[in-house]
N, C-alpha and C positions, 0 to 999 in steps of 0.2 A: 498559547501560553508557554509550552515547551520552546517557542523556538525567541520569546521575549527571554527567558531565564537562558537560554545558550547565548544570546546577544550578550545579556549584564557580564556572564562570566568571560565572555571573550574580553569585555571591556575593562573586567576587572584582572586578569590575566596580562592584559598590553600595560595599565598602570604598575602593576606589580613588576614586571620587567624590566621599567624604563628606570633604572639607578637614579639619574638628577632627578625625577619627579619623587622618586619614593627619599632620598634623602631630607628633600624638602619637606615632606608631608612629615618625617620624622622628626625636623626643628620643630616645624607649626605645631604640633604636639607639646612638644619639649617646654617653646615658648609660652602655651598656652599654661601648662603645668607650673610653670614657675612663677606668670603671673605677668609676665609679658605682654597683657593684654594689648599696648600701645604697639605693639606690630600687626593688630588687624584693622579691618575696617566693619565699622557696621553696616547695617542694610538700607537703613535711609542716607548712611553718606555717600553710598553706590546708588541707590537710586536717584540722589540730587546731582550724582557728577555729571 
């Protein structure tokens, strides 16, 4: 167990440092918030691609 929860946090440590990935997680936020919706995708239009 202890060494799954050291994984997550390394994992979420490398996310947290990579600038382009966290700026984008900050649009997709942003987008989502304002209602943006048409810049995701759903789950069955990923699962039919």
């Amino acid at each position: 167990m202890i060494n799954e929860d050291m994984e997550a946090w390394r994992e979420t440590f490398e996310i947290m440092a990579d600038k382009k990935l966290m700026r984008q997680i900050k649009q997709a936020d942003l987008d989502w918030a304002s209602g943006a919706k048409d810049s995701y995708v759903s789950c069955d239009d990923l699962k039919n691609a």
